[in-house]
BAZAGU-63656 format. One record per atom (N, C-alpha, C, O, CB): x, y, z; residue in one letter. Coordinates in steps of 0.2 Angstrom, whole numbers, plus 5000, padded with zeros to 4 digits. Glycine has a CB too. Layout:
# BAZAGU-63656
XYZA ...
END
This chain:
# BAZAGU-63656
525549835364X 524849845364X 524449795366X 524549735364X 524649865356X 523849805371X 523449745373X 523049715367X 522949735361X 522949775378X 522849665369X 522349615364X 521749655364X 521449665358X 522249535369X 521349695370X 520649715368X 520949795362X 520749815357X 520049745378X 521449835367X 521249865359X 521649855353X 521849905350X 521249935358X 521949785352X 521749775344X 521349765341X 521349775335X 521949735342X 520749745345X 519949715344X 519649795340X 519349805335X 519349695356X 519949855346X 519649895346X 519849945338X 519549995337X 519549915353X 520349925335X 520549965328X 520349925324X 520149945319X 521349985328X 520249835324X 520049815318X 519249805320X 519049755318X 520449755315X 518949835322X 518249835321X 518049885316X 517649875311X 517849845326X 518449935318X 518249995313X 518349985305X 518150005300X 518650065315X 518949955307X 519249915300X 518749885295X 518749895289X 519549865302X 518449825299X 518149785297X 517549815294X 517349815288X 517949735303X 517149865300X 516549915296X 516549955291X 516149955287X 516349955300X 517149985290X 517250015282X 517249975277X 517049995272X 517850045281X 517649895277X 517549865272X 516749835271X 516549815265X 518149825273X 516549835274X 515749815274X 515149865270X 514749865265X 515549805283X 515549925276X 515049975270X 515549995267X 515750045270X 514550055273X 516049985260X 516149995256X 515749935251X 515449955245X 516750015256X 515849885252X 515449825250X 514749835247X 514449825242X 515349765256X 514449885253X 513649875252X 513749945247X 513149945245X 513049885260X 514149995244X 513950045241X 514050015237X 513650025232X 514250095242X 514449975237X 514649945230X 514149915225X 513949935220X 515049885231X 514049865230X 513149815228X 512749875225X 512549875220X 512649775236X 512649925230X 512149975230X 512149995224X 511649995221X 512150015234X 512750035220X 513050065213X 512650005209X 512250015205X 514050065212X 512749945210X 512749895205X 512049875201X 511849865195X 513049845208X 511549885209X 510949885209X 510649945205X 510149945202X 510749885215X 511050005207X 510550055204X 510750065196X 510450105193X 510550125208X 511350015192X 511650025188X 510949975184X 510749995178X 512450015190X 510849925188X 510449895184X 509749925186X 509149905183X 510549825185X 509749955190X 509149975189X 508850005185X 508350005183X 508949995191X 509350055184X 509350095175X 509150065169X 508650085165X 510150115173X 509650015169X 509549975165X 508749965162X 508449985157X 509949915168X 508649905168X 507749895166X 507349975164X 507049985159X 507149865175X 507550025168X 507150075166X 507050125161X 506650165159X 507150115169X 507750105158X 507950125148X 507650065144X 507450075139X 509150135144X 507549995146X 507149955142X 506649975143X 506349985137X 507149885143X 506349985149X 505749995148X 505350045145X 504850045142X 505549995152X 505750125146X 505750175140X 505750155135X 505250175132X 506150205138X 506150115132X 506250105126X 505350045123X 505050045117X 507250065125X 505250015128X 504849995126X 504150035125X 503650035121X 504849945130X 504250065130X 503750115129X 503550155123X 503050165121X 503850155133X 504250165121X 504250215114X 504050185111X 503550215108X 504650235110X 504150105108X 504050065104X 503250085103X 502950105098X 504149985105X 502850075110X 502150065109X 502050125107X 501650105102X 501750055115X 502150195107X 501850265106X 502050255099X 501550275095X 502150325110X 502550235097X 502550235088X 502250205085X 502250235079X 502850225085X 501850135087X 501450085085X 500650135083X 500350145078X 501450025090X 500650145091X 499950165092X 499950245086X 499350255084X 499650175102X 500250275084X 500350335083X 500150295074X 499650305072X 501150375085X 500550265072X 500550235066X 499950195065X 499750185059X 501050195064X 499550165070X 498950135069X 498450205069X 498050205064X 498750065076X 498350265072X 497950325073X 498250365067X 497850415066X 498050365080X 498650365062X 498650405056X 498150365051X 497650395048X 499350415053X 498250295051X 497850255048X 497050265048X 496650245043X 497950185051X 496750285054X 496150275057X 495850355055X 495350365052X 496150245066X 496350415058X 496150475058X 496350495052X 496850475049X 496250515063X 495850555048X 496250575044X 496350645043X 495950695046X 496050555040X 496850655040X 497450725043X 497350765038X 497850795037X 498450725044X 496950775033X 496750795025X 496250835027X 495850815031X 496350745018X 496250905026X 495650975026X 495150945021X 495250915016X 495951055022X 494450965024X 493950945017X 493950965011X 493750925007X 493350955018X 493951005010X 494351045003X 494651015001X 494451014995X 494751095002X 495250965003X 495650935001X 495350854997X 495450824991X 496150945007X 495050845001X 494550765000X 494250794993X 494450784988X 493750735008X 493450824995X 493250834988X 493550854982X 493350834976X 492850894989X 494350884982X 494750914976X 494850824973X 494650804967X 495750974978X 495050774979X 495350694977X 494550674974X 494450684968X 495650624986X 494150664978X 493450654975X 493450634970X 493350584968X 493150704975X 493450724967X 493150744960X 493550714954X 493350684949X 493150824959X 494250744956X 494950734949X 495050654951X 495150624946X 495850794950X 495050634956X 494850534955X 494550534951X 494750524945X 494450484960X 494150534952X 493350524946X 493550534941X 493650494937X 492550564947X 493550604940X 493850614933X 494250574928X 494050554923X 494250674933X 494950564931X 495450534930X 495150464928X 495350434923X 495850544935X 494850424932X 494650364932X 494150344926X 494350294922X 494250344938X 493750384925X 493250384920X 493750384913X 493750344909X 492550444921X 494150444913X 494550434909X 494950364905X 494950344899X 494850474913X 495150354913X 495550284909X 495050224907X 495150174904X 496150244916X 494450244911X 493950174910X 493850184903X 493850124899X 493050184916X 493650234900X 493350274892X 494050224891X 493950164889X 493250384889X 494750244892X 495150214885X 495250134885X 495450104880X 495850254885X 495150094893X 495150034893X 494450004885X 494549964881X 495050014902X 494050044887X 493450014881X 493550014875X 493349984871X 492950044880X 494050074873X 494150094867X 494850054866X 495050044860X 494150164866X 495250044870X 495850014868X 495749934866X 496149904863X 496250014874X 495149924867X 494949844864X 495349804867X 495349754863X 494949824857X 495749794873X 496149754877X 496849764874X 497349724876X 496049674876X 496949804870X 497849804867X 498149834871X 498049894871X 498049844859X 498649794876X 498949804880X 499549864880X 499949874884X 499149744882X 499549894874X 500049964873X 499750004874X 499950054877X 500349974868X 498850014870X 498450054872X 498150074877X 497750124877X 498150054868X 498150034882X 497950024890X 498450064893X 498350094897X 497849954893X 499150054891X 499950074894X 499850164894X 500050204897X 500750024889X 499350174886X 499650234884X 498950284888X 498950344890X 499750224875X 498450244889X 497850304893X 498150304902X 498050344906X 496750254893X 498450244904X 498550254911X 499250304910X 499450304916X 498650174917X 499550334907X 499950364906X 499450434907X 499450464912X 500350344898X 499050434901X 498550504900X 498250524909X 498150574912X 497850494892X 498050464909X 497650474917X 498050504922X 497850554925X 497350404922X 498650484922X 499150524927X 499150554926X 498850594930X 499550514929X 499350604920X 499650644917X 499050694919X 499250734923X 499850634909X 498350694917X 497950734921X 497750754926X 497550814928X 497550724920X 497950694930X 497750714938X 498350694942X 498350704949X 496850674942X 498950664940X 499250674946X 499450704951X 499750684956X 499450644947X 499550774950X 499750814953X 499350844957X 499550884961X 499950854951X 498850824958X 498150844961X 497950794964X 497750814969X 497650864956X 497850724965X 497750684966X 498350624970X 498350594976X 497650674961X 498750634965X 499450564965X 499150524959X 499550484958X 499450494973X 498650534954X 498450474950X 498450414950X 498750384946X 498650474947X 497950384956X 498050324958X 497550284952X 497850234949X 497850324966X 496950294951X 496550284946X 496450214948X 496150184943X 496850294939X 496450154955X 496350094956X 496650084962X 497250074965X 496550044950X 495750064964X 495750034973X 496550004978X 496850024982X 495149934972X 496549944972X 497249934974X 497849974976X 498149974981X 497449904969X 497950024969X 498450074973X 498550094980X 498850094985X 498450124970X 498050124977X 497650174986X 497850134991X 498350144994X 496650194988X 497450064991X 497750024996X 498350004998X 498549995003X 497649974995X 498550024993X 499549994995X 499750034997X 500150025001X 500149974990X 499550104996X 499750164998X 499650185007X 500050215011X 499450214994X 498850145007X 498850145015X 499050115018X 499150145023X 498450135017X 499450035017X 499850005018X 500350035022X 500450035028X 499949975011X 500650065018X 501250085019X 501350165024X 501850195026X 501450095010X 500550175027X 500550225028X 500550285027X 500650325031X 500750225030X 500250295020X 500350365019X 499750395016X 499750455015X 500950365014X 499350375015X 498650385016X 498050345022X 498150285023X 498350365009X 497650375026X 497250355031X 496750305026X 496750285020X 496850415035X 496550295031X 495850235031X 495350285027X 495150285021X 495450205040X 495050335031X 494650375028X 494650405020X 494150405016X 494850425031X 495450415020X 495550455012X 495450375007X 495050355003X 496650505010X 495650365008X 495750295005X 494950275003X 494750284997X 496150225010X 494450245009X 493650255005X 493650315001X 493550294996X 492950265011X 493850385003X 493750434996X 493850404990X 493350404985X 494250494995X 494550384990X 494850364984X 494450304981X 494250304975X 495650344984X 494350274985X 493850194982X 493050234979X 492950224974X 493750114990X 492650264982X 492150304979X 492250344974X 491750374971X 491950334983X 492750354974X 492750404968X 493250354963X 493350394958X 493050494969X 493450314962X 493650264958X 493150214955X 493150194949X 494150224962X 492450194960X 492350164957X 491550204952X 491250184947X 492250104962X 491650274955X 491150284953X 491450334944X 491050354940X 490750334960X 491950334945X 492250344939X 492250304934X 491950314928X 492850344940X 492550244936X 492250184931X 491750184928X 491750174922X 492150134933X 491050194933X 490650174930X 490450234926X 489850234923X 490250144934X 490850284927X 490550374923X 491050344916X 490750354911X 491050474928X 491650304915X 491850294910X 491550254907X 491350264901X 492350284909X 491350194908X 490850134905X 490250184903X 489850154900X 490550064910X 490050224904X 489350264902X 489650294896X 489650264891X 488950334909X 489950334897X 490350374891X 490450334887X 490250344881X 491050404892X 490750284887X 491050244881X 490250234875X 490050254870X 491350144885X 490050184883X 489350174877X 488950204874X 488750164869X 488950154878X 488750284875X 488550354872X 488850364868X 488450374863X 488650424876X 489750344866X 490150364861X 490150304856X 489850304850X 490750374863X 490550244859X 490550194855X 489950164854X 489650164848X 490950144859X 489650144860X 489050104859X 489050044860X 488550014858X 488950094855X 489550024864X 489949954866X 490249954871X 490849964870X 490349924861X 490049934878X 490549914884X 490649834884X 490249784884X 490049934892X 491549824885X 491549764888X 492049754892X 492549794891X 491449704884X 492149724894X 492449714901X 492849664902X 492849624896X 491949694906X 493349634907X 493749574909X 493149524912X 492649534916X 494349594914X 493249474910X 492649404911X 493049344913X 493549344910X 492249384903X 492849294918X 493049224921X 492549184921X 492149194925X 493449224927X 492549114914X 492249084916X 492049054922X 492549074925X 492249064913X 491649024924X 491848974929X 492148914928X 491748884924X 491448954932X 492648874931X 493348824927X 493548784934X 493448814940X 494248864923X 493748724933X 493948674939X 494248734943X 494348794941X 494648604937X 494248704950X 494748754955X 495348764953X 495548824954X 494748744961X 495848714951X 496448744951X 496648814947X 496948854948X 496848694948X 496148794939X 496048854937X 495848914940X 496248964940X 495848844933X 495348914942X 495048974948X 495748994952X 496049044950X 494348924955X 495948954955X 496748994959X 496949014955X 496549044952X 497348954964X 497548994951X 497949014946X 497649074941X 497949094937X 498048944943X 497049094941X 496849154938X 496949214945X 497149264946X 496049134934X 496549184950X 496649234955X 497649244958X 497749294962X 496049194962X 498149204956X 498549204960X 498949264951X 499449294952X 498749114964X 498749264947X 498749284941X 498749374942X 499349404941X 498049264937X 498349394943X 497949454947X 498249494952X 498349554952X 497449434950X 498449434959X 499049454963X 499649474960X 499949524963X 499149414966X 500049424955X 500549434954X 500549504948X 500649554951X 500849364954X 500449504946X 500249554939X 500249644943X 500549694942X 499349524935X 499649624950X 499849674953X 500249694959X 500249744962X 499349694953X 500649644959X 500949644965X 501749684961X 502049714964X 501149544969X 501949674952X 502249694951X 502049784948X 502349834950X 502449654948X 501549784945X 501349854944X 501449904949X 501749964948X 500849864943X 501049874957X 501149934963X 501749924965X 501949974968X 500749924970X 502149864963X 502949884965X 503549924963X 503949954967X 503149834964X 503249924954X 503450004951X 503250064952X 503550114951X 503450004946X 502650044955X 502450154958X 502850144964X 503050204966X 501450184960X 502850104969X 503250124977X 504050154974X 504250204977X 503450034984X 504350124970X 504950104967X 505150174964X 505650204966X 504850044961X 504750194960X 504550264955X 504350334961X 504650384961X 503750254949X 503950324966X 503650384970X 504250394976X 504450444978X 502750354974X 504350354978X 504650384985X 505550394983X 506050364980X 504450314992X 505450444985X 506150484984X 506850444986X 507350464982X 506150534989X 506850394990X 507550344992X 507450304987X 507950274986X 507550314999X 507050284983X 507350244979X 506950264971X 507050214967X 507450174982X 506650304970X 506550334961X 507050324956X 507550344956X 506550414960X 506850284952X 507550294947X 507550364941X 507950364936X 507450214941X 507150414943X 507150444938X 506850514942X 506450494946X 506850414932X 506950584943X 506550644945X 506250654938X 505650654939X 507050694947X 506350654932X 505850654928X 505050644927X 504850594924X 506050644926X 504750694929X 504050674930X 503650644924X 503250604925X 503650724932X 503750644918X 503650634910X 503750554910X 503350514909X 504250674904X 504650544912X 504750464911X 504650444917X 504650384919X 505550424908X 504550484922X 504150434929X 503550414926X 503450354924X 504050484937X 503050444926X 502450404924X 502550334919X 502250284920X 501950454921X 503050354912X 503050334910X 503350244912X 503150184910X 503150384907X 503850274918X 504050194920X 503350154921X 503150104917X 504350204929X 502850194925X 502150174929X 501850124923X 501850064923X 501650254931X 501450174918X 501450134911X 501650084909X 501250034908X 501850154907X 502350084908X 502350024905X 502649954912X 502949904911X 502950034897X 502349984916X 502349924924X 501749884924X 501649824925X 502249964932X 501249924922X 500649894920X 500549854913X 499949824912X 500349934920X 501049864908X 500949834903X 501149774904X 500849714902X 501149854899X 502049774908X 502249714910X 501749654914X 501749594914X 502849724914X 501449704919X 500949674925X 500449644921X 500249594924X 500649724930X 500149654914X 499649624911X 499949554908X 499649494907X 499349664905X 500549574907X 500849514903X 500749444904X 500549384901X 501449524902X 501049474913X 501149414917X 500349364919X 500349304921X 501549444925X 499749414918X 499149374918X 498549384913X 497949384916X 498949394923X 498749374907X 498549364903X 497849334901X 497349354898X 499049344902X 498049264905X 497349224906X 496749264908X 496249264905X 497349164910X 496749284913X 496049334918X 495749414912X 495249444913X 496549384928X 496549424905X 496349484903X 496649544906X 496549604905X 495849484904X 497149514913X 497449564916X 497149644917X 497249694914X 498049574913X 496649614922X 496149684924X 496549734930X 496549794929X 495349654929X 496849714935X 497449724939X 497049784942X 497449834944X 498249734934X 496449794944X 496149854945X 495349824946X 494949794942X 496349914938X 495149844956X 494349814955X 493849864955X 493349844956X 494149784959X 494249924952X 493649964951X 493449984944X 493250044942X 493550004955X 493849914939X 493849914933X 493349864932X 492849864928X 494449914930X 493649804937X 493149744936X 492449734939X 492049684937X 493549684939X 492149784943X 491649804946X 491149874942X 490649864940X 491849814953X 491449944942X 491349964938X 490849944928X 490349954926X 491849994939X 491449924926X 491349894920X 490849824919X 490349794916X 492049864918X 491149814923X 490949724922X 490049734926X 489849674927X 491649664928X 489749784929X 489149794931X 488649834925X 488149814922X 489249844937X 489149884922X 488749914916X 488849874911X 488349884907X 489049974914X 489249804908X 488949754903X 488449704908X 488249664905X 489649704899X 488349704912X 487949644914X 487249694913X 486749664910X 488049614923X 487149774915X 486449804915X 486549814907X 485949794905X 486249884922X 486849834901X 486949834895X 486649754892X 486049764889X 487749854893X 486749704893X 486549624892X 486149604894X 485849554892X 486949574892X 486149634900X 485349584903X 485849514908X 485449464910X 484649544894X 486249514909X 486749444911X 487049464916X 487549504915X 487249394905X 486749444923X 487149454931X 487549394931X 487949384935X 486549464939X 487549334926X 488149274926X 488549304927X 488749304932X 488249214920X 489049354923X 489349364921X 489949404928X 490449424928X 489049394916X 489649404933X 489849434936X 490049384944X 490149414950X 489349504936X 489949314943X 490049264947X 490749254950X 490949234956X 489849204944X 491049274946X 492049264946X 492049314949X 492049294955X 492649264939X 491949394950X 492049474950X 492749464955X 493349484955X 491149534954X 492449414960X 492849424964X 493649414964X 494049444968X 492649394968X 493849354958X 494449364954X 494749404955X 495349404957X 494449364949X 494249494952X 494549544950X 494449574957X 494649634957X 494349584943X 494349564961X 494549624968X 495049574972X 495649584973X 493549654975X 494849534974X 495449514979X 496049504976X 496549504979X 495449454983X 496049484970X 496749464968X 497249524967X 497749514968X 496649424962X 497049594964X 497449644966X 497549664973X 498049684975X 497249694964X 497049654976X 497049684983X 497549654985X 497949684988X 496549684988X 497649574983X 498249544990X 498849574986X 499249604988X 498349424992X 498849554979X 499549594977X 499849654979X 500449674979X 499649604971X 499149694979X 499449774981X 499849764988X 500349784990X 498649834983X 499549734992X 499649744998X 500349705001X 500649725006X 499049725002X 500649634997X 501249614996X 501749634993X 502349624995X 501149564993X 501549684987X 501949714985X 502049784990X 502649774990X 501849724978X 501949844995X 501849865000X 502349855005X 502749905007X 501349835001X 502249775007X 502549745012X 503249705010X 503649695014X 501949695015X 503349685004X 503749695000X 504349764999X 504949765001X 503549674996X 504149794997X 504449854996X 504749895002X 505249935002X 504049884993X 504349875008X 504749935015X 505249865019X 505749865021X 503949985024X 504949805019X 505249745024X 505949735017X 506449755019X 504449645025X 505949705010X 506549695008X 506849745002X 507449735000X 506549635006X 506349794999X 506849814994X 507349864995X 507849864993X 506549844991X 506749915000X 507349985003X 507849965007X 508250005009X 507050055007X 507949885012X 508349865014X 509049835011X 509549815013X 508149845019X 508649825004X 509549785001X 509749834998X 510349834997X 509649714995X 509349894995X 509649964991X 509850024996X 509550045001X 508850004986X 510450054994X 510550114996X 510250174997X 510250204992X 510750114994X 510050205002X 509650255002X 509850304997X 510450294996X 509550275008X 509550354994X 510150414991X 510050464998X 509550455002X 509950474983X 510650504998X 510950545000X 510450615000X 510750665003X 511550544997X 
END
């Protein structure tokens, strides 16, 4: 066989191995090209569930029928517990035992949140909007202040949780009081309400968990009077200042709203970031 057509069989040779090379590459390329384009899906999704969870927050998904019914039986419910905080004269069993009665009236209608804080953590967590939540805070605080009316028609005597003014360390340490107290209470209603982890279906000793969460939560903040609720310490604490004639009294107030709010919202963030991930879902 001559020298030119050996030339001329391994060319053809040579060209198959080249374009099998480049299909090859080519496979490889489009293999990663895939690649990026399932990351970037997948990024994508991320974003649509974010934004999705920021717009339940913002819009709200509740029929107006539905708001006015929260509204009214908030209010109700609140005034309720506000009347027995006055009458319970601070005895921390008898406070355990009206927020018992408060649920007991409206939470099936409601959830029986009966304090700002709750609602808050609840939004937190997603499960009430921005919207329903002002409901709930307007009709909480205006509850209060329908129980501090009542009380005094009956009793004749409103008083309230009160903070001198005290060096600052004390100042924190009453506000960090407040947090923690309600960082444990809202911890036992996430704990009690949501279905993966309830320790009880029993609606009777469920509340009753709720109850005495709050009693423990007082325990732990003792010093402030364990208000653990700011539309106990704003409600109340408005109607003894217009009852006394003394707006001093209401210089600290803020004790009583931020310091549940940040617990609400720790306990919240606590409860979805580490509780339900070291517990077992049920089945």
């Amino acid at each position: 066989m001559s020298e030119d057509r050996l030339l001329q069989e391994e060319v053809p040779y040579s060209q198959s191995i080249q374009y099998t090379q480049q299909k090859k590459n080519q496979g490889n390329f489009d293999e990663h090209q895939f690649e990026v384009q399932d990351n970037e899906k997948d990024e994508l999704i991320r974003k649509i569930e974010a934004l999705e969870s920021k717009l339940k927050n913002t819009i709200d998904d509740k029929p107006y029928s539905e708001l006015i019914r929260i509204l009214i039986w908030e209010a109700l419910g609140t005034a309720f517990f506000a009347y027995g905080i006055v009458c319970s004269r601070g005895n921390d069993v008898m406070l355990s035992v009206y927020l018992f009665g408060a649920i007991f009236l409206i939470g099936k209608i409601t959830g029986g949140h009966v304090n700002p804080a709750v609602s808050m953590s609840f939004y937190s967590l997603n499960e009430i909007s921005a919207f329903t939540m002002r409901i709930y805070w307007a009709a909480q605080v205006g509850g209060a202040i329908a129980g501090a009316l009542a009380a005094f028609v009956i009793v004749g005597r409103v008083t309230s949780p009160y903070i001198e003014t005290q060096p600052i360390q004390w100042m924190v340490a009453d506000f960090c009081g407040e947090a923690l107290g309600t960082f444990v209470f809202c911890l036992f209603i996430h704990i009690q309400v949501h279905p993966q982890t309830q320790l009880t279906e029993n609606k009777l000793i469920g509340i009753g968990i709720i109850a005495t969460a709050l009693y423990f939560g007082r325990i732990l903040t003792y010093h402030t009077g364990g208000c653990l609720n700011p539309a106990m310490g704003v409600g109340l604490g408005i109607f003894e200042s217009l009852q006394d004639g003394n707006w001093d009294r209401l210089i600290n107030i803020w004790i009583y709203i931020f310091g549940p709010f940040s617990g609400a919202s720790l306990a919240s963030e606590f409860y979805r970031s580490v509780y339900v991930g070291l517990l077992p879902k049920k089945q």
